[in-house]
N, C-alpha and C positions, 0 to 999 in steps of 0.2 A: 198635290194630293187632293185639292178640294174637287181641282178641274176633272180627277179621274170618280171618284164619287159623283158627280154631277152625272159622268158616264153610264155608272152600275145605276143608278138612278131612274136614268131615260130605261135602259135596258130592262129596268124592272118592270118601269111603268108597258111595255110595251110587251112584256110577257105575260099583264095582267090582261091583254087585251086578246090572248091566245085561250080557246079552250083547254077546260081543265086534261090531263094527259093521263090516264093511271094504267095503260098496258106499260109491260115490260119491254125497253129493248136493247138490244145486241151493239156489241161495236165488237167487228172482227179487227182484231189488231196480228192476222196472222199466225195460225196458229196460236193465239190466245186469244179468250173473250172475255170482256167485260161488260158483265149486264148492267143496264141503267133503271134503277128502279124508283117510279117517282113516290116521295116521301113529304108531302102537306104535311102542314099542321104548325111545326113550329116556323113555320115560314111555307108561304104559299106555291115558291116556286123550289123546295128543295128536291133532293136526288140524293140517294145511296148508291153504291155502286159494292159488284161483288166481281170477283177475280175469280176464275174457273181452274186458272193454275195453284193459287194460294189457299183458294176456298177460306179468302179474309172477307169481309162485307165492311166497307167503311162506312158507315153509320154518318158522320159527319154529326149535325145538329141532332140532328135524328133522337142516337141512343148513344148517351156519354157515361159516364162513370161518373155521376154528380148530379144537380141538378137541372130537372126538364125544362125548359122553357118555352111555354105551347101558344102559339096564335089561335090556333083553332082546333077543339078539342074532337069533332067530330070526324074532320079531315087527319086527324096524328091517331085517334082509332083507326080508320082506315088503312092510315098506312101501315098502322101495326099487324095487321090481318092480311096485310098485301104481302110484306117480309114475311113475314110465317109463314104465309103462304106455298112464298117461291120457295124458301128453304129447305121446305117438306121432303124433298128429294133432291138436296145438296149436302156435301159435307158442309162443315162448318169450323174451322181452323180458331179463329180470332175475328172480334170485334173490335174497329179501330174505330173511334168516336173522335171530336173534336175536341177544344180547348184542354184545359186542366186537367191533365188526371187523378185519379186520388193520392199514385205510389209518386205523383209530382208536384212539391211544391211551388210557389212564385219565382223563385229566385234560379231553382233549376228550367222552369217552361221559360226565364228572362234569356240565359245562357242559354239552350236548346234553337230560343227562335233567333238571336242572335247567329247564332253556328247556320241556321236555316238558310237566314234572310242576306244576308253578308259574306258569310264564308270565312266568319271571325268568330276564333277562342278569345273570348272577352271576360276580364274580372271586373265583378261589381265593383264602383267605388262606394263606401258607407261604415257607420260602424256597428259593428253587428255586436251586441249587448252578451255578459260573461254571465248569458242565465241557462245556459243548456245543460238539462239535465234528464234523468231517465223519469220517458211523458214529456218531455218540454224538448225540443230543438229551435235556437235562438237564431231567427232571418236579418237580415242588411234591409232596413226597411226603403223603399221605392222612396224618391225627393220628392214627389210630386204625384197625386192621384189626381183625375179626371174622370168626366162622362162623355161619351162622344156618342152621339145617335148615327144607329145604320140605316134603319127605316122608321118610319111612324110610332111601332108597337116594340120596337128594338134596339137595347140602348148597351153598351157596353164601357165597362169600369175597365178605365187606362191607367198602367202602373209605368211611371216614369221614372226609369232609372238611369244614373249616371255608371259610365262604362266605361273600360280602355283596354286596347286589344291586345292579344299575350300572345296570340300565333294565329296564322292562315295570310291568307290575302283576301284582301277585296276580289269578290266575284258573283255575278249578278245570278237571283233566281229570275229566272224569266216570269215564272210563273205569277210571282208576286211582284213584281214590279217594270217597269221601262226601263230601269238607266240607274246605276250604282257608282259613286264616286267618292273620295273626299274632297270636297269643299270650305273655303274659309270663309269669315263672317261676311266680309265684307260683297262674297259670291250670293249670299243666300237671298237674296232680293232679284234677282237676275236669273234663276233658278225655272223651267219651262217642262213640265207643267208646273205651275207658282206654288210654292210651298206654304202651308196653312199658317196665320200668321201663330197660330198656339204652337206650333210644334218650331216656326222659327224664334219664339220666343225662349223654347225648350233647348233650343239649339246656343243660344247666343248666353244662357244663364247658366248652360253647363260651363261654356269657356270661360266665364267670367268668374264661376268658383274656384275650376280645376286650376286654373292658371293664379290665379291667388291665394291656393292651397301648397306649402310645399310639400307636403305629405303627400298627398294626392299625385301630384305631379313628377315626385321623381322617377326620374327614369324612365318615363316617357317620354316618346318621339314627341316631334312639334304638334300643336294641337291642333287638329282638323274635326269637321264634323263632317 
């Protein structure tokens, strides 16, 4: 993981080195398009993109249902005047934004990117507290919280939760990753590109609960990470 960060990285750096882009353009995918509209601000190098068949516009960082988070407030003006813009003479279906949504808790976006990222129906493990009530719904709290920085001005809060999977198979997104497996402790040192020593840490303290937990543990297949 760090090796491929290293990568987005260089790749950034070397997109700072490109002038700024702010027309609009096209990617014919064949009787469908999809327009690339470039969106600064909260990040220098972002893009929205809008579906001509869905008349969806994924906003990404852009525009979420929560909080903004702006690099540069005169360039995320811009790009708000740029979307408007193009819009003026497009339907407009649905905004898909990034992260959290509001109608989605932690615990459902845990499960969601789970089913995403893996191809696994996965139950939290944790104890979820007997206070739910009307105004109040009681979460599995995360073992473990984090910060992990993406760029300089960009830092993201990492929720670590313990997991075990209830149905699908392992199967890779491509998009999100190289290479999907189960692995044992003893593999994760050996692991190409190297796996960050936090998240191997995250790996080897899950086995070491789950597996000395019998509650946790029953009825679970052998434990892999």
């Amino acid at each position: 993981m760090d090796a491929l960060w290293q990568d987005v990285r260089h790749a950034v750096r070397l997109l700072r080195q490109v002038p700024a882009v702010t027309e609009v353009a096209q990617l014919d995918l064949g009787g469908r398009t999809v327009s690339v509209i470039p969106t600064p601000g909260h990040n220098e190098t972002h893009v929205a993109f809008y579906d001509d068949r869905t008349a969806i516009l994924f906003s990404g960082d852009f525009l979420i249902a929560g909080r903004l988070l702006i690099e540069d407030t005169t360039a995320y003006h811009e790009s708000a005047l740029r979307v408007l813009d193009f819009l003026k003479a497009r339907p407009l279906m649905h905004i898909l934004g990034g992260h959290i949504e509001l109608d989605e808790d932690p615990e459902m976006a845990a499960l969601r990117e789970a089913k995403e990222e893996s191809g696994l129906e996965v139950e939290l493990i944790g104890e979820r507290p007997p206070t739910t009530e009307p105004g109040t719904r009681a979460l599995i709290a995360p073992r473990f919280l984090d910060i992990h920085r993406i760029t300089d001005t960009h830092e993201h809060i990492g929720m670590i939760y313990w997991a075990r999977p209830k149905n699908g198979r392992v199967t890779l997104a491509a998009e999100e990753h190289h290479d999907i497996r189960w692995c044992s402790d003893a593999e994760l040192d050996a692991l190409q590109p190297p796996m960050s020593q936090a998240v191997k840490w995250y790996c080897r303290k899950a086995l070491e609960e789950i597996s000395m937990d019998r509650t946790w543990n029953a009825g679970c297949p052998p434990t892999k990470v």
